[in-house]
N, C-alpha and C positions, 0 to 999 in steps of 0.2 A: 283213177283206174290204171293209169300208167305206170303208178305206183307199188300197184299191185302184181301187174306183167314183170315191171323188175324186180321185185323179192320172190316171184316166181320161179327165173332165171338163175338166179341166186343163190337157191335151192338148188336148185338143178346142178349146179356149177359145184356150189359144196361137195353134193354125194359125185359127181364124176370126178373130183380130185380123190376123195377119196377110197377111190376104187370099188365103187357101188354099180352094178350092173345094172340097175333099174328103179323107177320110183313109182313104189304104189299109193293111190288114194283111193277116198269115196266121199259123195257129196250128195244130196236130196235130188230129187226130181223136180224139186220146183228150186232150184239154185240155179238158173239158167244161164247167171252172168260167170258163174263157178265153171259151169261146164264149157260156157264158149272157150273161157283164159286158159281150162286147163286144154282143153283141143288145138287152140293157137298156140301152146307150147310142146305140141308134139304128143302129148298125153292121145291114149286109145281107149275106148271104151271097151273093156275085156268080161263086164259082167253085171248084172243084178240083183237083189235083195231084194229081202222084204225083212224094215225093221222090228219086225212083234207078229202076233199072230192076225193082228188087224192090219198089217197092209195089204193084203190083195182084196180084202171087203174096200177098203177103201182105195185102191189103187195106190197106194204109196209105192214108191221105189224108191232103192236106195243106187246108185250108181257107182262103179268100180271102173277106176282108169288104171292105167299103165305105162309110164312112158322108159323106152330102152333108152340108156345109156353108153351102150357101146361099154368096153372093155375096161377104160379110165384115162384113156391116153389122147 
């Protein structure tokens, strides 16, 4: 899991060298270990989905983070 926290960082560290304002994802609602890593890196939950016409019969979500980068410097 540590492992993962740091290619997380990693990531992170890439796009703010490279002068990227921000990093978007999305991950399941049942990815919960996904969501804690991305929130403990700062990442914001900015939205929801629904993958098909069946997730809201089924309750599926899809989840949309956000985390700012600041400027690149």
């Amino acid at each position: 899991r540590g492992g993962t926290a740091l290619m997380c960082r990693e990531v992170l560290a890439f796009a703010r060298a490279r002068g990227y304002g921000a990093v978007v994802l999305s991950t399941s609602m049942v990815q919960v270990a996904a969501q804690r890593l991305y929130e403990g890196q700062g990442f914001r939950r900015v939205g929801t989905s629904y993958p098909s016409l069946l997730g809201p019969l089924l309750n599926f979500q899809i989840f949309h983070y956000r985390c700012e980068l600041g400027d690149g410097n």
